[in-house]
PQR file with spaces between the fields and no chain letter, atoms N, CA, C, O and H, PARSE charges and radii, in Angstrom:
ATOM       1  N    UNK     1      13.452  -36.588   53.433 -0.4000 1.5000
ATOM       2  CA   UNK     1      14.030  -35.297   53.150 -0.0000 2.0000
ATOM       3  C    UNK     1      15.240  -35.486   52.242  0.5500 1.7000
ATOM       4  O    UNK     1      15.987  -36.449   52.417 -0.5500 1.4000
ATOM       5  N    UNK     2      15.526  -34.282   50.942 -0.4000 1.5000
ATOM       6  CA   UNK     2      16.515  -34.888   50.651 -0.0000 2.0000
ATOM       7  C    UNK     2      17.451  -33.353   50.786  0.5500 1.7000
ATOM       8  O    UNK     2      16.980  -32.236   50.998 -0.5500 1.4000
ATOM       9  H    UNK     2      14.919  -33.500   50.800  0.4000 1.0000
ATOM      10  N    UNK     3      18.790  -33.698   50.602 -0.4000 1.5000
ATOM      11  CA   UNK     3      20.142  -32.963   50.601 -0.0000 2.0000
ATOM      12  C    UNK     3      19.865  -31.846   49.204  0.5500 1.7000
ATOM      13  O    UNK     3      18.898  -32.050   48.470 -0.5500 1.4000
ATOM      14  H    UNK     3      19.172  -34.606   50.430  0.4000 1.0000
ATOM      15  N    UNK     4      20.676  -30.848   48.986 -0.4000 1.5000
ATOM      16  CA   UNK     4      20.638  -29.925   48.277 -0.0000 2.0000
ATOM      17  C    UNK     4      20.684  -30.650   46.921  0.5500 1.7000
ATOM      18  O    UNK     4      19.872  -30.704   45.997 -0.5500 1.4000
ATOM      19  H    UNK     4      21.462  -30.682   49.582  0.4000 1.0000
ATOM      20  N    UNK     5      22.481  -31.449   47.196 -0.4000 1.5000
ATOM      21  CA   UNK     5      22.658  -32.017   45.839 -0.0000 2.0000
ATOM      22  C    UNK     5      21.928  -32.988   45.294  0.5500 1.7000
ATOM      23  O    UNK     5      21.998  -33.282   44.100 -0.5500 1.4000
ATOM      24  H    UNK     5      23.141  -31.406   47.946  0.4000 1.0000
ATOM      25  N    UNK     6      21.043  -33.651   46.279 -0.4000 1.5000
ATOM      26  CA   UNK     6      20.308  -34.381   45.710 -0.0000 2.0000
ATOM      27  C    UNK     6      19.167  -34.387   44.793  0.5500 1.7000
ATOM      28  O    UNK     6      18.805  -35.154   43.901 -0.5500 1.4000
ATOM      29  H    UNK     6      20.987  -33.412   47.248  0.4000 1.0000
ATOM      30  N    UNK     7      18.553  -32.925   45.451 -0.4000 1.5000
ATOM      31  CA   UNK     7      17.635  -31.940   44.331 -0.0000 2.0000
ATOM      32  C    UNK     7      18.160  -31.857   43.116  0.5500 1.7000
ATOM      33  O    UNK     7      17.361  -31.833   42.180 -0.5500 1.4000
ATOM      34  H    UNK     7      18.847  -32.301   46.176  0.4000 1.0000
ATOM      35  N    UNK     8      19.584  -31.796   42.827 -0.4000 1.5000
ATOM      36  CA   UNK     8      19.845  -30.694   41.907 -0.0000 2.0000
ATOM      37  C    UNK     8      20.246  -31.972   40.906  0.5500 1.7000
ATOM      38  O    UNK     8      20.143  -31.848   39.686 -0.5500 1.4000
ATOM      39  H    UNK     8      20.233  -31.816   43.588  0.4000 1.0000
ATOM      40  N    UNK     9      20.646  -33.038   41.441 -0.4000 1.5000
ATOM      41  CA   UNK     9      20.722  -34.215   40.478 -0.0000 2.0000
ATOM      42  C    UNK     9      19.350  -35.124   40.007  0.5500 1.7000
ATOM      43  O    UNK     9      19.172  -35.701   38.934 -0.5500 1.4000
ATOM      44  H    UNK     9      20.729  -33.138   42.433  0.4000 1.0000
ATOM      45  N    UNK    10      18.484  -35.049   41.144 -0.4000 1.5000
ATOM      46  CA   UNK    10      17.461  -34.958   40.681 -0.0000 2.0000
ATOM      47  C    UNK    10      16.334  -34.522   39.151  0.5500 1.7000
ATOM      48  O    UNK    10      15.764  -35.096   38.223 -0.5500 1.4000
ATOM      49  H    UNK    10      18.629  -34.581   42.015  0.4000 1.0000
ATOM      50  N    UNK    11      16.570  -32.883   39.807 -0.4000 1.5000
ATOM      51  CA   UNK    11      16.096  -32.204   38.629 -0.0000 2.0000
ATOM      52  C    UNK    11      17.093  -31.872   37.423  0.5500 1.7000
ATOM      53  O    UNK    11      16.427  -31.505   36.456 -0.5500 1.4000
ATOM      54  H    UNK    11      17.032  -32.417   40.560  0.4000 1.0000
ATOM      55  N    UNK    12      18.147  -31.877   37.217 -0.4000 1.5000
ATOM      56  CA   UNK    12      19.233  -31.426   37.044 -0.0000 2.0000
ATOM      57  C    UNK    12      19.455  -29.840   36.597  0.5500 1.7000
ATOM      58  O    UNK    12      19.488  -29.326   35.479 -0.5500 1.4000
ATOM      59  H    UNK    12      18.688  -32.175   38.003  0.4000 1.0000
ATOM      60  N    UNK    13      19.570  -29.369   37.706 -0.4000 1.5000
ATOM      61  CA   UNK    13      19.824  -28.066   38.203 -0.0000 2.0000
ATOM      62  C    UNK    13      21.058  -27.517   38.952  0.5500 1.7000
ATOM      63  O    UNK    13      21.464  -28.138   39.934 -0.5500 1.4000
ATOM      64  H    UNK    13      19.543  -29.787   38.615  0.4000 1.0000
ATOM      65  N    UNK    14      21.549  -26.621   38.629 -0.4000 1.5000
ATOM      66  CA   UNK    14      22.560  -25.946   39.265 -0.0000 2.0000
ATOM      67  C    UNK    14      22.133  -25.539   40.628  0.5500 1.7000
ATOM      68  O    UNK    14      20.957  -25.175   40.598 -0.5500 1.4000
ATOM      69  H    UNK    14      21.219  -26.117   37.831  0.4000 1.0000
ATOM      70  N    UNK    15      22.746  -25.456   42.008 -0.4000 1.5000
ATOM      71  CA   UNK    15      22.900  -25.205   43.482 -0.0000 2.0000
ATOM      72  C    UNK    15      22.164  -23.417   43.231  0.5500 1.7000
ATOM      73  O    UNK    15      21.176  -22.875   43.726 -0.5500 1.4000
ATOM      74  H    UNK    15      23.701  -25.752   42.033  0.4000 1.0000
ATOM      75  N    UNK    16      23.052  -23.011   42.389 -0.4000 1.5000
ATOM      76  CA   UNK    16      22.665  -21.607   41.958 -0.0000 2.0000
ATOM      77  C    UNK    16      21.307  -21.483   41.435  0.5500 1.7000
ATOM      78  O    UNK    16      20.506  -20.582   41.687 -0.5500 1.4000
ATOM      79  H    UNK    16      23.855  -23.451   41.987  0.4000 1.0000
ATOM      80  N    UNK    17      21.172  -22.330   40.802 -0.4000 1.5000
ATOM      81  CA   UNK    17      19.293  -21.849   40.672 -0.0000 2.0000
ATOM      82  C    UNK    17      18.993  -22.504   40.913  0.5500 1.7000
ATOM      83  O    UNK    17      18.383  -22.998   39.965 -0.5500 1.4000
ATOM      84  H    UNK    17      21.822  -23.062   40.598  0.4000 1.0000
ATOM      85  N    UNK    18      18.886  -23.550   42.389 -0.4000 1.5000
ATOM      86  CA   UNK    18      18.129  -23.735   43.003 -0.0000 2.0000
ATOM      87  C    UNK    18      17.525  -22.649   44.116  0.5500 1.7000
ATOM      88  O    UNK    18      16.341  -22.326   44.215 -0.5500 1.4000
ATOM      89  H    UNK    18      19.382  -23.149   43.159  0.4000 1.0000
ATOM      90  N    UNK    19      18.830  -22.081   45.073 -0.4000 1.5000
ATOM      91  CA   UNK    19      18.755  -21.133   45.769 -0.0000 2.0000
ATOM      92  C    UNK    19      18.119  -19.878   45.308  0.5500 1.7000
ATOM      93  O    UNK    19      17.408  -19.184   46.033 -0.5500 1.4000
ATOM      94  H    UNK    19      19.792  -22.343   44.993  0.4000 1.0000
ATOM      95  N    UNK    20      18.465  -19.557   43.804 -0.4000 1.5000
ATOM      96  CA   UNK    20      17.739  -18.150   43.121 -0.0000 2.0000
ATOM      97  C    UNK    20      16.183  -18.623   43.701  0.5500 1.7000
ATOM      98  O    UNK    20      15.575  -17.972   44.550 -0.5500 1.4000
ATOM      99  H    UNK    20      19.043  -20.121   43.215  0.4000 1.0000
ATOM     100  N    UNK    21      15.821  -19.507   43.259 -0.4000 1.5000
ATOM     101  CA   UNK    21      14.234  -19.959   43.195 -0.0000 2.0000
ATOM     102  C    UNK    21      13.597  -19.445   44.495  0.5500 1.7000
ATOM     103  O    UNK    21      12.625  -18.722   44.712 -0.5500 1.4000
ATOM     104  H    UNK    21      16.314  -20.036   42.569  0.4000 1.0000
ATOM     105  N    UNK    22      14.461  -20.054   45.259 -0.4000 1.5000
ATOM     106  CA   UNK    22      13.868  -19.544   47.060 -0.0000 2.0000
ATOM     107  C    UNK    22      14.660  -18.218   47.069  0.5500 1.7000
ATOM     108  O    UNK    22      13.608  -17.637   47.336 -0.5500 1.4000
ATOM     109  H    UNK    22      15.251  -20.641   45.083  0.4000 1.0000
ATOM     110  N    UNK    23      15.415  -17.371   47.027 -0.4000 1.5000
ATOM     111  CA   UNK    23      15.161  -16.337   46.890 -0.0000 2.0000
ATOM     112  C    UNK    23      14.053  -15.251   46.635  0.5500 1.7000
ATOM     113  O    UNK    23      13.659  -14.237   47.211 -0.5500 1.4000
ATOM     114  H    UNK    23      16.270  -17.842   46.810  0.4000 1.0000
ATOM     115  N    UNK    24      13.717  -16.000   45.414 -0.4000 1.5000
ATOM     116  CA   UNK    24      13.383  -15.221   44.387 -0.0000 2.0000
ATOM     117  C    UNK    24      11.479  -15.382   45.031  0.5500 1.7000
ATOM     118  O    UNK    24      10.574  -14.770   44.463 -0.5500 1.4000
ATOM     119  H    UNK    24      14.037  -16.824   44.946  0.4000 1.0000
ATOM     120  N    UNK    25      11.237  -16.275   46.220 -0.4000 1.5000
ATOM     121  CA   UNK    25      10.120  -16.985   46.588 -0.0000 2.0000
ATOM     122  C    UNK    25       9.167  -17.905   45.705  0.5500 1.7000
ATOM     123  O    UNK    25       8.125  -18.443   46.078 -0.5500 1.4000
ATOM     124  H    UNK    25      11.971  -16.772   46.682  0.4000 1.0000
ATOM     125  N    UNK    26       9.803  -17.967   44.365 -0.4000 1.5000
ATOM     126  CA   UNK    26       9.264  -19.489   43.651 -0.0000 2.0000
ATOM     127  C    UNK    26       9.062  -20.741   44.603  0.5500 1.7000
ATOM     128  O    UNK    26       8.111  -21.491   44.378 -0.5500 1.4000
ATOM     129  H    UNK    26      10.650  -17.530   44.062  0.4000 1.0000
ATOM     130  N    UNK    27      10.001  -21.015   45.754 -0.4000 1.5000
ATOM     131  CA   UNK    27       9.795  -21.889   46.710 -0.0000 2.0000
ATOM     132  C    UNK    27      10.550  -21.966   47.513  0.5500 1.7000
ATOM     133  O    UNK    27      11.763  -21.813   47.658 -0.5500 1.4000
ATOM     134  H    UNK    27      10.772  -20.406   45.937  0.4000 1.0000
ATOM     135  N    UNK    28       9.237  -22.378   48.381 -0.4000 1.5000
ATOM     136  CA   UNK    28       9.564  -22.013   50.559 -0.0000 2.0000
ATOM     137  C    UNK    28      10.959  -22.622   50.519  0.5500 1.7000
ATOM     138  O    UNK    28      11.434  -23.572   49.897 -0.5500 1.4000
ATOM     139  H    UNK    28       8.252  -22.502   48.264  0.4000 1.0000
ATOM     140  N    UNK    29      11.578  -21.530   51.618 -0.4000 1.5000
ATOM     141  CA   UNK    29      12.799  -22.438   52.023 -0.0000 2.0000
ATOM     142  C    UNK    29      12.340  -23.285   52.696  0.5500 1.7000
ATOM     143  O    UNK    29      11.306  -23.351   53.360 -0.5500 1.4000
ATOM     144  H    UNK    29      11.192  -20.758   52.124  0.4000 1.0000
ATOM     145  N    UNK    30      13.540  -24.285   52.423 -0.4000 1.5000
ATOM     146  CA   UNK    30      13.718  -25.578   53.221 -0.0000 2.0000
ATOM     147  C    UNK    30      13.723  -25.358   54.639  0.5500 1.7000
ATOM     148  O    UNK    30      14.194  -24.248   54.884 -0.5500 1.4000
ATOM     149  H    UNK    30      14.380  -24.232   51.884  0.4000 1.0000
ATOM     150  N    UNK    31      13.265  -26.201   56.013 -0.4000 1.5000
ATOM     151  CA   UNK    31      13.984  -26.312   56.634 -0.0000 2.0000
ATOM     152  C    UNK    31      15.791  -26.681   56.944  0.5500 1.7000
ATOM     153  O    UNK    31      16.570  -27.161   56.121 -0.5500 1.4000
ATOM     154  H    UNK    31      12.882  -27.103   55.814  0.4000 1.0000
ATOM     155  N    UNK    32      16.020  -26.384   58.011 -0.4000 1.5000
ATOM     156  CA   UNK    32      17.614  -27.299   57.889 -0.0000 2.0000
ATOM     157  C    UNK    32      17.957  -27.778   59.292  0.5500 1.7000
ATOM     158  O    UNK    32      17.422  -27.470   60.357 -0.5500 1.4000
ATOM     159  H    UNK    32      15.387  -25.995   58.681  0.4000 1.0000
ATOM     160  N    UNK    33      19.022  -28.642   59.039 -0.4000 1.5000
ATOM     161  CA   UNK    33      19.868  -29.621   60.160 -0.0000 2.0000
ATOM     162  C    UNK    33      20.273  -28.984   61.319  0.5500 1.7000
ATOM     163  O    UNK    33      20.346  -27.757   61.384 -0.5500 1.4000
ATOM     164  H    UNK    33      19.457  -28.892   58.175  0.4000 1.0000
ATOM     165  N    UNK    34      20.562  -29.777   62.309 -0.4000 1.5000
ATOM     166  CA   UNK    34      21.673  -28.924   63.375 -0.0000 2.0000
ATOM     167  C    UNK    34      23.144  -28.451   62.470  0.5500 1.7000
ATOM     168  O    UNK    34      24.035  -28.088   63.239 -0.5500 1.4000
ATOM     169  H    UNK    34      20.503  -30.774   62.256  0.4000 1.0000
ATOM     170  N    UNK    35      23.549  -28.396   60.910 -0.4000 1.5000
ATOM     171  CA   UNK    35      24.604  -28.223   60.494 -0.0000 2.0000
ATOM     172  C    UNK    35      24.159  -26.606   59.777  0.5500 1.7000
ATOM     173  O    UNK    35      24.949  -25.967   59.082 -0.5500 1.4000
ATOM     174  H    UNK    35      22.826  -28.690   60.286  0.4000 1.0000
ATOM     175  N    UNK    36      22.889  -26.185   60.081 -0.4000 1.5000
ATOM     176  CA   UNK    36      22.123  -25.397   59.202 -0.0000 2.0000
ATOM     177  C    UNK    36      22.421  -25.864   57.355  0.5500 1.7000
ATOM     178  O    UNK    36      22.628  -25.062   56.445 -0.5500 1.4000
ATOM     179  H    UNK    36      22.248  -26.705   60.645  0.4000 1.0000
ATOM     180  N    UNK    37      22.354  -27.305   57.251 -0.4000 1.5000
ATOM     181  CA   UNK    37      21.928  -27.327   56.044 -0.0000 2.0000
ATOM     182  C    UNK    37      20.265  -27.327   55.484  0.5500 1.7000
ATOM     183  O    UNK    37      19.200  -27.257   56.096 -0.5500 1.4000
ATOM     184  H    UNK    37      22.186  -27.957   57.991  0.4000 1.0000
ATOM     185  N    UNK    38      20.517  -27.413   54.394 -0.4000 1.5000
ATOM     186  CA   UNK    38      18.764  -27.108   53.671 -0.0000 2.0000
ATOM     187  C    UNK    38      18.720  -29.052   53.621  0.5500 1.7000
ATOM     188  O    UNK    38      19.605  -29.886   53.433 -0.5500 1.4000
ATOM     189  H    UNK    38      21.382  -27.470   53.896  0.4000 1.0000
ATOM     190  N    UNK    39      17.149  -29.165   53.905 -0.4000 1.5000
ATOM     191  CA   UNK    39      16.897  -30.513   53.595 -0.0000 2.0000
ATOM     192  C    UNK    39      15.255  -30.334   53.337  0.5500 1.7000
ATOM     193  O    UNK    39      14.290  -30.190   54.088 -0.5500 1.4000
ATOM     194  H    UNK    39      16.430  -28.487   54.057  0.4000 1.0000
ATOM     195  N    UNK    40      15.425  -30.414   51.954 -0.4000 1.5000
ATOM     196  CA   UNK    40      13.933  -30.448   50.723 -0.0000 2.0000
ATOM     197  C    UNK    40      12.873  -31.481   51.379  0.5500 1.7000
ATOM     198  O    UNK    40      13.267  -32.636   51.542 -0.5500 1.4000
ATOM     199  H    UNK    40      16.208  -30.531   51.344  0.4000 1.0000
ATOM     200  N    UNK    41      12.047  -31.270   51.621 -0.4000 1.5000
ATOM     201  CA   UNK    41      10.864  -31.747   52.197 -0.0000 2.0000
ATOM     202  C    UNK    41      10.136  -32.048   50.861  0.5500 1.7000
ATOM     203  O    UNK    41      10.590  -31.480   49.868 -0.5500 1.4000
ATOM     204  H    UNK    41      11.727  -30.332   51.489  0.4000 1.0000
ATOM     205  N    UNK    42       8.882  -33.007   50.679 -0.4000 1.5000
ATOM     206  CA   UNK    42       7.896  -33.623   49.687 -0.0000 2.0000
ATOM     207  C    UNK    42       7.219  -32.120   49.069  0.5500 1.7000
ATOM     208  O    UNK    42       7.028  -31.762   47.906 -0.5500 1.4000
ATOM     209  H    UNK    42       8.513  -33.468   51.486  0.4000 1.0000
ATOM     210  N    UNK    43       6.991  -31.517   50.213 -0.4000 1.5000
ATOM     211  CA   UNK    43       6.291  -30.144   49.439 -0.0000 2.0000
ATOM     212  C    UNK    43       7.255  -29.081   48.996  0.5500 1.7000
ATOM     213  O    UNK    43       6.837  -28.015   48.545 -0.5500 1.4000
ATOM     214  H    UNK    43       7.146  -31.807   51.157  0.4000 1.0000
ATOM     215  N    UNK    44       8.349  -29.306   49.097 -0.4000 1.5000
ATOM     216  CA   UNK    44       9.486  -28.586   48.241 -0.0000 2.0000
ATOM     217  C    UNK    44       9.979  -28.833   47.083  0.5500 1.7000
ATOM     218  O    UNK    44      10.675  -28.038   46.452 -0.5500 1.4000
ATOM     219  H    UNK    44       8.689  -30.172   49.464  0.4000 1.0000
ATOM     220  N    UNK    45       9.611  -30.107   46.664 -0.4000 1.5000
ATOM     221  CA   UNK    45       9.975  -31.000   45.828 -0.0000 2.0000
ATOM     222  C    UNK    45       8.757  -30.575   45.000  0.5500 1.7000
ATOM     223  O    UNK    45       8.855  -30.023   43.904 -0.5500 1.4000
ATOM     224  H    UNK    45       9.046  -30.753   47.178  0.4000 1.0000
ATOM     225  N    UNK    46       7.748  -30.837   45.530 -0.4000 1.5000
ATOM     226  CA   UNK    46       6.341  -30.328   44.296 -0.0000 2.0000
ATOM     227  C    UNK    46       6.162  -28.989   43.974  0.5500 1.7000
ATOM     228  O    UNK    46       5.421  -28.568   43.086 -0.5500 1.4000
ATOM     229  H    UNK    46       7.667  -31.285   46.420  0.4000 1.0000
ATOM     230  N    UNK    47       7.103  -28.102   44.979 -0.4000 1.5000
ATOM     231  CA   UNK    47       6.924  -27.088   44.069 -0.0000 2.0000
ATOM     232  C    UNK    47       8.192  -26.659   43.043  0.5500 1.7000
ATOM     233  O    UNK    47       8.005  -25.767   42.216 -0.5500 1.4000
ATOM     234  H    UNK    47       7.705  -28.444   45.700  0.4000 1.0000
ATOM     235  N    UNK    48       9.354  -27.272   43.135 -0.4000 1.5000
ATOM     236  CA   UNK    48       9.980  -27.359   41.999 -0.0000 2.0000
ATOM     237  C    UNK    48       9.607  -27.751   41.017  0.5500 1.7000
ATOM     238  O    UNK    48       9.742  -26.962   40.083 -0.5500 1.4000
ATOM     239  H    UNK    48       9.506  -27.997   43.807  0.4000 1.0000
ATOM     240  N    UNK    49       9.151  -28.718   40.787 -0.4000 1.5000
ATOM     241  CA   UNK    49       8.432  -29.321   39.979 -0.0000 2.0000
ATOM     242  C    UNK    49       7.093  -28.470   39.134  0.5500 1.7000
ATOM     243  O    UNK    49       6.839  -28.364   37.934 -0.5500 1.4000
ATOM     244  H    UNK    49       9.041  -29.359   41.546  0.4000 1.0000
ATOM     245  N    UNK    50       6.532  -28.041   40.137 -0.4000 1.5000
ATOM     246  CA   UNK    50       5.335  -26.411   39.749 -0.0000 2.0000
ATOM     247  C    UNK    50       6.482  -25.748   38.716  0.5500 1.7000
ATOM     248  O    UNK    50       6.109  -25.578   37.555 -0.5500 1.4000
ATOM     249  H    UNK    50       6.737  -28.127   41.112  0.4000 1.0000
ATOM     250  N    UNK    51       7.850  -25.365   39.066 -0.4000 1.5000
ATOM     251  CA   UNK    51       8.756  -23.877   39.080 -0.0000 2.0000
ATOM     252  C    UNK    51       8.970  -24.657   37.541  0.5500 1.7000
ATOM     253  O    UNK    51       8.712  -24.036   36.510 -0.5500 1.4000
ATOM     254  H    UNK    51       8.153  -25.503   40.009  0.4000 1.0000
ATOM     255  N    UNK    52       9.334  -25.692   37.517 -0.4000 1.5000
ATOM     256  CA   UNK    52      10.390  -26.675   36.205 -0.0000 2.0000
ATOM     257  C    UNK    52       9.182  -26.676   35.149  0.5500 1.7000
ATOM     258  O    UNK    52       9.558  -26.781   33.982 -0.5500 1.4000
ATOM     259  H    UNK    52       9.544  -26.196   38.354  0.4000 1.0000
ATOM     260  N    UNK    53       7.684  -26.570   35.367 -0.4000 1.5000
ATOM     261  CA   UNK    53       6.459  -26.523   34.210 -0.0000 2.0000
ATOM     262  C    UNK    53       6.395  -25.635   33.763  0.5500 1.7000
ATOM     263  O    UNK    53       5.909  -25.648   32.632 -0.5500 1.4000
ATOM     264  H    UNK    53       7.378  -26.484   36.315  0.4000 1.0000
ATOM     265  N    UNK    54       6.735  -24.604   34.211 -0.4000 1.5000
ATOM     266  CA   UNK    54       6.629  -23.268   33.784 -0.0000 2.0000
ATOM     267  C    UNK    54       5.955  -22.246   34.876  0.5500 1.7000
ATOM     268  O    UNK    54       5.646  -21.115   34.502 -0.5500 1.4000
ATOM     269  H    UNK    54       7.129  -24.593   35.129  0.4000 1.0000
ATOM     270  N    UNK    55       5.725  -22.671   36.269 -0.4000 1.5000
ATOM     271  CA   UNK    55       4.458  -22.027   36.704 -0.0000 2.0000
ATOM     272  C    UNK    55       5.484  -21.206   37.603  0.5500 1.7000
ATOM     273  O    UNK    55       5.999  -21.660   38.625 -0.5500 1.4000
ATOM     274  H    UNK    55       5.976  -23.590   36.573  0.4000 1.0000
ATOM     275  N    UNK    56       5.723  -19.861   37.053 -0.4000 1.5000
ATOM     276  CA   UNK    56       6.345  -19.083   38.523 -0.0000 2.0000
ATOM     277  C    UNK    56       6.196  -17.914   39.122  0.5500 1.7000
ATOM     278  O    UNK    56       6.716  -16.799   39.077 -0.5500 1.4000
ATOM     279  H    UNK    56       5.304  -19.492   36.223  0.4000 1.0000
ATOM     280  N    UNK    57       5.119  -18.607   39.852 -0.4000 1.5000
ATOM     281  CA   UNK    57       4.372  -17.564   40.498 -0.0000 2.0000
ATOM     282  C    UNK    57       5.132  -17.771   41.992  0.5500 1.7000
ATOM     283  O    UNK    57       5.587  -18.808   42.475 -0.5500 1.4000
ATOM     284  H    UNK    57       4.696  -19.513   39.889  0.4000 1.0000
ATOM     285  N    UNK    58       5.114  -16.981   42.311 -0.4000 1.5000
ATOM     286  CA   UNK    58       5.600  -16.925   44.282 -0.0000 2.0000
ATOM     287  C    UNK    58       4.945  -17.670   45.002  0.5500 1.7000
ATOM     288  O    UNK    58       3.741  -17.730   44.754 -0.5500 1.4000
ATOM     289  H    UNK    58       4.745  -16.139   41.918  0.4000 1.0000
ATOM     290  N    UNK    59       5.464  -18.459   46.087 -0.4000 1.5000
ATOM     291  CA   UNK    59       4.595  -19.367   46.964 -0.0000 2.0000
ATOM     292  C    UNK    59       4.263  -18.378   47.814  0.5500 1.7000
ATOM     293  O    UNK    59       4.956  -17.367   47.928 -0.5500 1.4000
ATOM     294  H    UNK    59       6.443  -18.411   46.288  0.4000 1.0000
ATOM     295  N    UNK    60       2.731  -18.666   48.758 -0.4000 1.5000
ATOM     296  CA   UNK    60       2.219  -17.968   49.760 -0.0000 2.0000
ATOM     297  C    UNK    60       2.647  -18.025   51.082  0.5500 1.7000
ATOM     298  O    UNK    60       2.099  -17.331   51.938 -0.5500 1.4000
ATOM     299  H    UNK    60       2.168  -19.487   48.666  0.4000 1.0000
């Protein structure tokens, strides 16, 4: 699982549009910690990755 910022250095993305994305339902929220943080799971990660190709359609 990884940490918010780790996504965002990852992809290099702003915190802010990462969160728009799951808002916006481009992709499932994360689960989170006993701290209620977000921690990106493998299938959160592939669908950023979907969102970053161009594909943004809403997850089901």
């Amino acid at each position: 699982m990884y940490k918010t910022n780790e996504v965002c250095e990852m992809f290099d993305i702003s915190r802010a549009t990462l969160f728009r994305w799951e808002r916006e339902g481009l992709i499932t929220g994360p689960p989170r910690d006993w701290r209620n943080w977000r921690l990106y799971t493998v299938e959160n990660i592939e669908q950023i990755k979907h969102v970053m190709s161009g594909g943004r359609t809403e997850v089901a």
